[in-house]
N, C-alpha and C positions, 0 to 999 in steps of 0.2 A: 480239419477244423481245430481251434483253439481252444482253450479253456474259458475265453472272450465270447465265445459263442454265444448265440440261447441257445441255449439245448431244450428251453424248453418250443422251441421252434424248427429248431431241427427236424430232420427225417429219425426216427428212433435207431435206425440201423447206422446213422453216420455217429450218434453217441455211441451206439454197442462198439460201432470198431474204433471210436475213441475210446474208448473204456480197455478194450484189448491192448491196444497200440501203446496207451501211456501209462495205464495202472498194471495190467497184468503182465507184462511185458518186466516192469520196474520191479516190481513183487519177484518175479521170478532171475532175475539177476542180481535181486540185493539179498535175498532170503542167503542163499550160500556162502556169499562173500562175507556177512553179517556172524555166519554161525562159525566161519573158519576164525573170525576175530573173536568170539566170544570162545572156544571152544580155545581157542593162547591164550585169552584173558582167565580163566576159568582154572585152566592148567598152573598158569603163573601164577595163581592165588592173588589175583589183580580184581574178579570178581564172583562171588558167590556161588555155588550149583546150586542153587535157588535158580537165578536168575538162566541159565542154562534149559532148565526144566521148564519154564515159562516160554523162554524164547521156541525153545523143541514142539511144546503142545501148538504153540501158536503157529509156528511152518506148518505143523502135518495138517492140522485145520485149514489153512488158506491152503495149501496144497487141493485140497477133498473142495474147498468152497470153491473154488476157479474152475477144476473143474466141470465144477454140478453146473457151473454158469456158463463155459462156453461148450458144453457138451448137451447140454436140456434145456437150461431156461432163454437165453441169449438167442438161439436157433428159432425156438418158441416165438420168441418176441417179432425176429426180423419176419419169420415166418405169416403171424396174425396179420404185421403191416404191409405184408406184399400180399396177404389177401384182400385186405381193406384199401389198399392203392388200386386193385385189380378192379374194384368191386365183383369180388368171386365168394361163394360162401366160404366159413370157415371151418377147417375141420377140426373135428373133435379133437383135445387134447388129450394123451396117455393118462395126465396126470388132474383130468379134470377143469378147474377154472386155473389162471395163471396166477389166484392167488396163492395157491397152495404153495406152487418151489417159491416166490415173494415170502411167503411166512417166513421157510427153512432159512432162507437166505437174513432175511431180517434177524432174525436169533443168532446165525452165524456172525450177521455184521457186530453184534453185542457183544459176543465169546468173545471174537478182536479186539475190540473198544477195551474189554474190561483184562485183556493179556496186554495190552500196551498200558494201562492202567497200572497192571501190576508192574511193568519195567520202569515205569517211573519212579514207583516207588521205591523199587529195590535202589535205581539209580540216583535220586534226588532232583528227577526229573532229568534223567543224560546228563546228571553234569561230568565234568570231567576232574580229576586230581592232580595236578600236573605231575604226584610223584609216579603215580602208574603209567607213564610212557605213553607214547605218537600214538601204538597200536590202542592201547585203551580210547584216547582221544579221539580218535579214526571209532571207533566203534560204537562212540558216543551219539558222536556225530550222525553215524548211518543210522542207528536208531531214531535218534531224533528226527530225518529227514526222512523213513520210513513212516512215524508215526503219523507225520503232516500230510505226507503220500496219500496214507490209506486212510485216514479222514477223510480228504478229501473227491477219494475215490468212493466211499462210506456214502458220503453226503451226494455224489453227481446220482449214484444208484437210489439212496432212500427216498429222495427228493424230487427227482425228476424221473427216473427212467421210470422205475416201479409205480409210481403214481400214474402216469402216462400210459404202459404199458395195461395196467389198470383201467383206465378211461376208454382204451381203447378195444380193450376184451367188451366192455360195458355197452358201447357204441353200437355194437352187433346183433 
């Protein structure tokens, strides 16, 4: 499935491994190639360890949130809907109602929001300087196409799944 899709019509489990496949998947190939250009950029005094220390908090936290999501809450999710397709009861969760990892997560998606926040700022919103060189330019760039990434991976999870996943905890 596509980005075209409804997800809000979708099966929940063909979002979740849309959600694996094109967000976590991207997050986890651009995170290091992103830190290797900042980390020349940074060296070359091209841009700030401000902006290093941002970029740092904000990997270990997506690192810790992707996790918690395809290890607990994601499982969780597909789990409730194959008991509700089943019509089988559902079993108790470890963790209580599904809103509970939804909060965590929700506040994590905020940490994000407001560390991409701060890279704007430091950057002028990604722009680029032409005197700092292709690699700064490259680095801008994957910022900025990171930022839009995880918006819009932000928005498929705040909007749809977790609402839905919500509705259908309620359903039971």
């Amino acid at each position: 499935m596509s980005a075209a899709n409804d997800w809000n019509q979708a099966p929940l489990t063909d979002l979740v491994r849309y959600i694996l496949e094109k967000h976590h998947e991207h997050l986890r190939s651009e995170l290091p190639r992103l830190h290797e250009l900042l980390r020349r950029a940074v060296c070359a005094e091209q841009a700030p360890a401000q902006m290093a220390e941002v970029f740092g908090g904000l990997w270990d936290e997506l690192d810790a949130h992707l996790h918690k999501e395809e290890m607990i809450l994601f499982p969780s999710i597909e789990q409730m809907e194959a008991f509700e397709t089943a019509g089988a009861p559902r079993c108790d969760m470890p963790f209580g109602s599904i809103a509970n990892p939804i909060a965590v997560m929700g506040t994590e998606h905020n940490d994000a929001s407001e560390a991409f926040a701060q890279l704007r700022e430091i950057t002028g919103n990604f722009s680029a300087d032409e005197t700092k060189g292709e690699a700064y330019r490259k680095l801008m760039e994957g910022l900025k196409a990171l930022d839009a990434d995880l918006q819009e991976h932000i928005r498929l999870e705040n909007t749809v799944l977790f609402p839905r996943a919500l509705a259908l905890e309620g359903a039971s």
